[in-house]
C-alpha positions in Angstrom: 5.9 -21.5 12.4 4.1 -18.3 12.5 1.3 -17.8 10.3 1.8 -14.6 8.2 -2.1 -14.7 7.5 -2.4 -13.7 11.7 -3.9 -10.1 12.2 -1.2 -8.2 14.3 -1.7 -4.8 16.1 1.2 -3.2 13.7 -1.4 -0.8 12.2 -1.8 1.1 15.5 2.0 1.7 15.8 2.5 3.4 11.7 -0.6 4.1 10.1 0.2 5.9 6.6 3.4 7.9 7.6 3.3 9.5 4.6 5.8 12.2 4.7 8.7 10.2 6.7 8.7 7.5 4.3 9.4 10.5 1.6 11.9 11.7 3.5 13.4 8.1 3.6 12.9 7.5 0.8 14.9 10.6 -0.3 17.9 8.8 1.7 17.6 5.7 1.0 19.3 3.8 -1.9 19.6 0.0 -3.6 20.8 -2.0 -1.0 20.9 -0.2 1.9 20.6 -2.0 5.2 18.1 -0.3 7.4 20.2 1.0 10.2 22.4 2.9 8.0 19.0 4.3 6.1 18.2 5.6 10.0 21.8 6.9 10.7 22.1 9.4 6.5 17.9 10.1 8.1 19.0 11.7 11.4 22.0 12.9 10.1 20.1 14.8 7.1 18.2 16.9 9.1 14.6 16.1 7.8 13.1 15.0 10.8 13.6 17.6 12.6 14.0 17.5 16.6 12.5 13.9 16.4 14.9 12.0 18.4 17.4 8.8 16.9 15.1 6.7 18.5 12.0 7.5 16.6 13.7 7.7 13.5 14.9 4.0 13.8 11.9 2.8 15.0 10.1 4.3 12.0 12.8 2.5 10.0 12.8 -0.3 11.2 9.5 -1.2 12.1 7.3 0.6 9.6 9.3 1.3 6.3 11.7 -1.8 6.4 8.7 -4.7 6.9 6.9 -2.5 4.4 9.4 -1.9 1.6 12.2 -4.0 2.3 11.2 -7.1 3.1 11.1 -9.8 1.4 12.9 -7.8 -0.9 13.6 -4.2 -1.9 11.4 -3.9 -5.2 8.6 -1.7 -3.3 11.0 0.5 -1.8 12.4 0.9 -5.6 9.3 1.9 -7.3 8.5 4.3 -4.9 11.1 6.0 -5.0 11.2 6.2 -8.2 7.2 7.2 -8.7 8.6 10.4 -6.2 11.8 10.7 -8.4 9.3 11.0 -11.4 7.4 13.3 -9.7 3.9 11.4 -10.2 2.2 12.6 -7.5 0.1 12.1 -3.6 -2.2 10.2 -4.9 0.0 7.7 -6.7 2.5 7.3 -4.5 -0.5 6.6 -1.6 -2.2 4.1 -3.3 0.9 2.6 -3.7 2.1 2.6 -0.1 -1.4 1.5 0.6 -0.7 -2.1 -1.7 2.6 -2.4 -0.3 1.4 -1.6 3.5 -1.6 -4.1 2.8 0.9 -7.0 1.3 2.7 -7.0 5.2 -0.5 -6.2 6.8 -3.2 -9.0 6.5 -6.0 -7.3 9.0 -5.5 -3.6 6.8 -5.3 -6.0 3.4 -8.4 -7.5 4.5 -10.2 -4.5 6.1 -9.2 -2.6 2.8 -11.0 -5.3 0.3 -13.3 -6.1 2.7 -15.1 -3.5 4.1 -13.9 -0.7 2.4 -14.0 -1.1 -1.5 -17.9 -3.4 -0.3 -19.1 0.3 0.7 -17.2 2.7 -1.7 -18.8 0.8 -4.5 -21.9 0.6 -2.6 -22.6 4.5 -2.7 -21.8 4.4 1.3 -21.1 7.8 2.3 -18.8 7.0 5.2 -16.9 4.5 8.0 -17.0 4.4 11.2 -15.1 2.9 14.4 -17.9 -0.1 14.1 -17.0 -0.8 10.6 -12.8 -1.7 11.8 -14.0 -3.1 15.3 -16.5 -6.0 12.6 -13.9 -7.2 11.0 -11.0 -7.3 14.1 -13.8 -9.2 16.1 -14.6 -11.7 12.9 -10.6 -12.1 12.8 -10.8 -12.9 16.4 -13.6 -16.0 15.7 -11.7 -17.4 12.7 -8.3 -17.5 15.3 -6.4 -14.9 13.2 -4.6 -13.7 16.4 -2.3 -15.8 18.2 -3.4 -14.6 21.4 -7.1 -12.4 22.6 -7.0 -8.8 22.4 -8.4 -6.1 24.8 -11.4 -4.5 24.1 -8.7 -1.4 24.3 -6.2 -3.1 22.1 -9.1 -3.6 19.7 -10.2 0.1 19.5 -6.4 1.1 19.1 -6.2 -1.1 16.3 -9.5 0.0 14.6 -8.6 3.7 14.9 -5.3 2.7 13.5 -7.3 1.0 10.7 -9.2 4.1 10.2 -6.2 6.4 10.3 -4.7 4.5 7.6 -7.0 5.7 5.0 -7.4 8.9 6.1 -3.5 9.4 5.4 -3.6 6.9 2.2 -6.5 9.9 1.1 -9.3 7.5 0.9 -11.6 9.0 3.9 -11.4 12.1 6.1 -10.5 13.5 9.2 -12.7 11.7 12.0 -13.5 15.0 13.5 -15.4 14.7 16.9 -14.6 11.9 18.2 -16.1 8.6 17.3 -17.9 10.1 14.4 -18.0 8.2 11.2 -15.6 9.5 8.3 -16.2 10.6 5.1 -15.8 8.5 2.2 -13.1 10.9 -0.5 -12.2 8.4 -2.9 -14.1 5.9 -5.1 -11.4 4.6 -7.5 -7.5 4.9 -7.9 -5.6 6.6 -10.6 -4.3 5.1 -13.4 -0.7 5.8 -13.2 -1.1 3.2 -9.7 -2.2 0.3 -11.8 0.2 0.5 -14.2 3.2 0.9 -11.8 2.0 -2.0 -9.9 1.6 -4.2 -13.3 4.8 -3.5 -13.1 5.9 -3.8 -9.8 5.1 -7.7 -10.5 6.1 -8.1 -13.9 9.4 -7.3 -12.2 9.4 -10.0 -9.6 8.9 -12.5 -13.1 4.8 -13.2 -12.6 3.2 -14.0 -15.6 0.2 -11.9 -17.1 -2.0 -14.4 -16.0 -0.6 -13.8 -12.4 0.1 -10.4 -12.1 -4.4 -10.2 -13.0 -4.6 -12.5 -10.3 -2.9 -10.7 -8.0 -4.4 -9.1 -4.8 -3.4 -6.5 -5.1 -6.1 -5.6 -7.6 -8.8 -6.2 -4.9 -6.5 -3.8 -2.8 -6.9 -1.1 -5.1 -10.7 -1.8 -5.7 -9.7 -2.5 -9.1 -10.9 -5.4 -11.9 -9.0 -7.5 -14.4 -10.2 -5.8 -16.9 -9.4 -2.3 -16.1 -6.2 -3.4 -15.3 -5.1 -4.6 -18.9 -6.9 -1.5 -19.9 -5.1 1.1 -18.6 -1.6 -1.0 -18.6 -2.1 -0.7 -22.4 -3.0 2.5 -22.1 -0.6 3.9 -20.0 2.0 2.0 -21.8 1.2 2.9 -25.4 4.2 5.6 -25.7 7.1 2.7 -24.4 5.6 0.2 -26.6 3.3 -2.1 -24.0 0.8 -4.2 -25.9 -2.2 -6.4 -24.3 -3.4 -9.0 -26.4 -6.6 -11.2 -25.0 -8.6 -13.6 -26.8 -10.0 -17.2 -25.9 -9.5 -17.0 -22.8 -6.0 -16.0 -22.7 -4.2 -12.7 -22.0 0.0 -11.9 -23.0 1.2 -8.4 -21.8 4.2 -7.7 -24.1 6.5 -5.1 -22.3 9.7 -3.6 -23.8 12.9 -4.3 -22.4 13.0 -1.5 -19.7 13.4 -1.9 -16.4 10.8 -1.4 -13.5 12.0 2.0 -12.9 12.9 3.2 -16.4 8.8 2.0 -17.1 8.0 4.3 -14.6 9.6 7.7 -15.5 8.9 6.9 -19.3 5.2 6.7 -18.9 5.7 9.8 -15.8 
């Protein structure tokens, strides 16, 4: 059995991909099987001159595994959070969670190494930063075979690249220079949708704070029952937490009826 905790080079081949997964997104509906998503995407037009083979390797490589899989609920608040008109920065913190829950080596470099030197007042990243962490995955056996020093540098640009589209550092500039730390915390709107993201897969309110997703958005606990009340308020969302135990009440709305009431 493969172990889903193993560091793959995956990063290297997607990065963020922001616009085509709108564009997908804009195609795709409940239920739909990935190779007819790729078909309505070439046949739409949005992508331009890119050829059939691109498109269905974006689909079914990058946004599938991403969104899709285990099941669709990602790839339904998305689209809704671009139906609703939320905004970037939502919907790429988002795709940053959801990239992170299929990704362990971006999960981990994310939590890791990134929210460590955001909070830390660190004003940037650099190529040695992604290459620490792929070569302390490469002690603990986290690949199932050894990579290249040139697969390793792919992947760590990869790593890199991934924030830069997610908007949480710059553009690298010259190459090999470090890259700007732009973002030091995540918006609220992105907290909320995720609380509700796993309320809708049946976790618990003791869960969904113990998700990891919270480290993932360099988030705590207590923020996140703070601005799920807050966000919620106008649908009728209630925290209550005392003695060491927390109840999120929610109103009987759906995931995506949540998310454009509180848009």
């Amino acid at each position: 059995m493969t172990d889903e905790r193993q560091y793959t080079v995956g990063i290297s081949k997607g990065a963020g991909l922001l616009q085509p997964f709108r564009r997908l997104l804009v195609c795709w509906e409940p239920g739909m099987p990935p190779s007819r998503l790729a078909q309505l995407a070439q046949d739409s037009g949005a992508f331009g001159t890119q050829s059939a083979y691109r498109i269905d390797d974006i689909v079914t490589r990058v946004f599938a595994p991403r969104l899709l899989r285990p099941d669709d609920i990602p790839a339904r608040a998305l689209r809704t959070v671009v139906q609703a008109d939320l905004g970037s920065a939502v919907f790429c913190e988002l795709l940053m969670v959801y990239s992170a829950r299929r990704d362990p080596l971006l999960g981990d470099f994310v939590r890791d190494v990134f929210w460590p030197a955001a909070h830390l007042g660190r004003s940037s990243l650099s190529l040695v930063d992604a290459l620490a962490i792929i070569e302390a995955g490469e002690v603990a056996g986290r690949m199932p075979s050894p990579w290249s020093d040139q697969v390793k540098l792919k992947v760590a640009r990869g790593l890199l690249g991934a924030l830069r589209d997610f908007g949480f550092v710059s553009e690298a500039g010259r190459t090999g220079k470090p890259r700007e730390i732009t973002k030091r915390s995540v918006s609220a709107h992105s907290v909320f949708v995720t609380a509700a993201e796993l309320r809708e897969r049946g976790l618990s309110a003791d869960d969904i704070l113990r998700s990891s997703d919270w480290g993932t958005l360099g988030t705590e606990p207590e923020r996140v029952l703070m601005e799920v009340e807050r966000v919620g308020a106008g649908v009728g969302v209630t925290v209550q937490a005392g003695g060491g135990a927390v109840q999120i009440a929610w109103p009987n709305l759906s995931m995506e009826d949540l998310i454009r009431a509180t848009a």
